[in-house]
DOLODO-548623 format. One record per residue (C-alpha): residue in one letter; x, y, z. Coordinates in steps of 0.1 Angstrom, whole numbers, plus 5000, padded with zeros to 4 digits. Layout:
# residues N
aXYZ/...
This chain:
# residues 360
x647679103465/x647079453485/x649179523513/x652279723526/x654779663555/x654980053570/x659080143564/x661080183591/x658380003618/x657579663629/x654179683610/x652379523587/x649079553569/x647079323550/x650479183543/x650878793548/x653978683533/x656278593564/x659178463544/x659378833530/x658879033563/x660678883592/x661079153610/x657479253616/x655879203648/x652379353644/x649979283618/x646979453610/x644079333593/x641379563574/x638779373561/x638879003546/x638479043510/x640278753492/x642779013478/x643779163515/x644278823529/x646878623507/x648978413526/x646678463557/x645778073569/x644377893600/x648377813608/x649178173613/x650778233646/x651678603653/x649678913670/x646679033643/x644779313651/x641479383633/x637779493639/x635479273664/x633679203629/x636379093610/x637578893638/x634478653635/x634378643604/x638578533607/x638378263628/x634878133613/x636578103575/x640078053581/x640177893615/x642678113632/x643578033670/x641678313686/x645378343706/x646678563677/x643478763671/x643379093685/x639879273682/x640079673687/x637279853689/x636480113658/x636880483663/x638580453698/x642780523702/x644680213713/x648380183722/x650279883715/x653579793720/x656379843697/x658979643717/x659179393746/x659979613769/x657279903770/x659080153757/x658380243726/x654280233715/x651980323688/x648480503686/x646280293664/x642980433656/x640480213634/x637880433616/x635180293593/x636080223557/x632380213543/x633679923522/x631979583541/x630979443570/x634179503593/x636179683570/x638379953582/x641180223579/x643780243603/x645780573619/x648880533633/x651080743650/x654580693668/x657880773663/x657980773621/x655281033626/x651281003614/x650180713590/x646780643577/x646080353559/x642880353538/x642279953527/x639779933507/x637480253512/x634480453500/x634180773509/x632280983530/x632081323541/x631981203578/x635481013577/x636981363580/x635681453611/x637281303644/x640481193642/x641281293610/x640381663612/x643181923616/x645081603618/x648581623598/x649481313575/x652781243567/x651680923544/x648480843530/x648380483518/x645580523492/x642980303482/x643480393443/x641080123431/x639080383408/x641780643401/x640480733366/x639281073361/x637580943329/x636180633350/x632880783361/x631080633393/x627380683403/x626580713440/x625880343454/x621880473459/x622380593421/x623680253409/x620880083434/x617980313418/x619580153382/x619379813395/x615979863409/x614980033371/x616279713359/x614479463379/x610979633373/x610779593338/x611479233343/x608279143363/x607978823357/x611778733356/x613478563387/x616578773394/x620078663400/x622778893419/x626278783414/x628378863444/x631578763462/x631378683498/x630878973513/x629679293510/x626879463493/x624579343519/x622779683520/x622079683485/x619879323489/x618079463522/x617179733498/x615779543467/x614379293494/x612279593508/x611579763470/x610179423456/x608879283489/x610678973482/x612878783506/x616678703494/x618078383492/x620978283499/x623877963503/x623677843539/x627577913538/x627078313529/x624478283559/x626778203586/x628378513576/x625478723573/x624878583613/x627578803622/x626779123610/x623479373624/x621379363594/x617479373586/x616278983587/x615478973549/x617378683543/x616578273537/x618177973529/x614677773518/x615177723479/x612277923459/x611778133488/x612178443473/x612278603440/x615678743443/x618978513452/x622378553455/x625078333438/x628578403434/x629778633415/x631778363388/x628578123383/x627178453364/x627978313332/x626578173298/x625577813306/x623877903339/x621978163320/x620877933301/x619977663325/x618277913348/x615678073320/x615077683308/x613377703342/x611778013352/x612778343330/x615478433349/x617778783344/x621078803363/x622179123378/x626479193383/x627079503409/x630379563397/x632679883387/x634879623369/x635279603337/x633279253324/x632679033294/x629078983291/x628078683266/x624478653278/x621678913267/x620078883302/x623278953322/x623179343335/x626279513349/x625479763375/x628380033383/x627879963418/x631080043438/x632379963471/x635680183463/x635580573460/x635180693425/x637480943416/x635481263423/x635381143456/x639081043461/x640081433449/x637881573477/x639481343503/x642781403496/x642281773491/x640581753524/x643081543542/x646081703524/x648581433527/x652381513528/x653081223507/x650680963491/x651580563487/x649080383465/x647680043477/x646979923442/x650679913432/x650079863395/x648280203392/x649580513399/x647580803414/x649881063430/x649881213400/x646381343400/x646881503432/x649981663438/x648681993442/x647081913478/x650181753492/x650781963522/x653882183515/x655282053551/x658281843550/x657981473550/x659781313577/x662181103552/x664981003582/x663480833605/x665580723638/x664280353646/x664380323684/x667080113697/x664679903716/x662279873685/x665279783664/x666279473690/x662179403688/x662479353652/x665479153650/x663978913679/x666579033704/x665979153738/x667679493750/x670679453773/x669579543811/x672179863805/x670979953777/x667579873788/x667780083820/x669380393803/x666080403779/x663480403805/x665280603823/x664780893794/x661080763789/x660380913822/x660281193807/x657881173778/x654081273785/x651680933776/x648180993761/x645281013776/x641780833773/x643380513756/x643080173755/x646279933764/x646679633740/x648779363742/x649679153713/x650978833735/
């Protein structure tokens, strides 16, 4: 399970375990990989925010009520509530995570100071332009899927070129791509186009495919193309077998993980949808974090990086606001104490060019 509740806040992300987290108010979804969503059901009943994508494909696999769905738009500022009062807010900025379809980082910043939270990422150079450039971060929650200096990555057109290498010197073969649900969907418009083959897929992974703007090289009509798409687990011996005791058949796995292969005609293609390392140094020397949390919490990464952390003090003592601290217990402000914090509010200069979200 990947996910973190932000210390000190009434937010959550990718984090679905309500028994362990009462006190959060706001949850944040970045992309709906099984791993991001466990816990996550079609009984869930609290304020979700996500991208417009991710919020079809929500309520179309896990039956949400659309009530607790809150689609933001990516790349614009949004300021949602942090109490039940209007206080207290937070600037939530989703940028693109180049991961999937829908998948996304988020920035936030409020009164613990500036967060951004990479899910599941690969990078590019154009993440760093606006918001994130000449923008300080006091915590970088890390996507530290490939944090291996020894782990080398090709570039996803480098790993498509291999596949592509592979597949034509099998001309006669049928070929098999193992996937999970989603994602990689450029990489099959791309052999689609190479081989001039349409892809075929499960009428399930086509509903899904329905909801993102991609090239029409997909069908459900059995035989209809020489390339299909199974899941990534019925990749294995006995299939291989059954399949090439049809047509010669090879099977292609787009994977950085590490896998058993027990069939000659299985392929594993370094094909990643998480930075490789080379790429995770330039963005956190670019971004130059104060402190960096790693989303996989069984490998550490901070070490590699130390030497961009930005040489400005974290803030370590955060005051919680007393109105977000009644928010998070489930307790309304008393109408003093109420009245003597919007009186000081007055005061405070509100952001321009933003969208209001509610989560009710």
């Amino acid at each position: 399970m990947n996910g973190a509740i932000l210390p000190n806040t009434p937010i959550a992300v990718d984090f679905w375990q309500i028994r362990r987290c009462g006190n959060i108010r706001l949850f944040f979804l970045s992309h709906m990989h099984s791993d991001h969503i466990v816990g996550l059901s079609s009984t869930w009943n609290h304020p979700l925010y996500c991208s417009p994508i991710t919020a079809k494909i929500l309520k179309h696999k896990l039956q949400v009520n659309s009530k607790w769905i809150n689609a933001l738009e990516v790349g614009v500022c949004h300021m949602l509530p942090l109490d039940d009062c209007g206080i207290e807010t937070v600037a939530v900025t989703l940028l693109d995570a180049n991961h999937c379809p829908g998948s996304v980082m988020f920035l936030f910043e409020g009164y613990f100071g500036t967060i951004l939270y990479t899910g599941d990422f690969r990078y590019s150079p154009l993440m760093l332009q606006y918001p994130l450039k000449n923008k300080k971060i006091d915590v970088l929650y890390l996507d530290n899927t490939n944090c291996d200096p020894e782990h080398k990555l090709p570039s996803r057109e480098e790993a498509t070129k291999q596949i592509e290498d592979i597949i034509a010197k099998h001309p006669e073969h049928d070929i098999v791509i193992g996937l999970y649900s989603i994602g990689k969907e450029s990489l099959l418009v791309s052999l689609a186009k190479t081989f001039n083959s349409w892809v075929v897929v499960s009428p399930q992974r086509m509903e899904l495919l329905n909801f993102f703007d991609i090239e029409d090289v997909f069908t459900t009509d059995e035989g209809g193309g020489r390339i299909r798409v199974v899941e990534h687990s019925e990749v294995i011996y006995a299939n291989m077998v059954k399949w090439n005791s049809i047509c010669p058949t090879i099977a292609v796995l787009p994977t950085s993980r590490k896998v058993k292969i027990w069939h000659k005609d299985i392929y594993v293609v370094p094909y990643s949808d998480h930075s490789s390392f080379d790429e995770l140094d330039e963005f956190v020397s670019q971004v130059r974090p104060c402190s960096i949390v790693p989303v996989v919490k069984t490998e550490q990464c901070s070490i590699y990086f130390n030497k961009y952390l930005n040489s400005e003090t974290i803030k370590k003592d955060v005051v919680i606001p007393s109105s977000v601290k009644a928010y998070m217990r489930g307790q309304g402000l008393s109408s003093k104490l109420k009245a003597k914090i919007l009186k000081a509010s007055v005061y405070k200069n509100l952001s321009h060019g933003v969208e209001f979200e509610s989560p009710f």
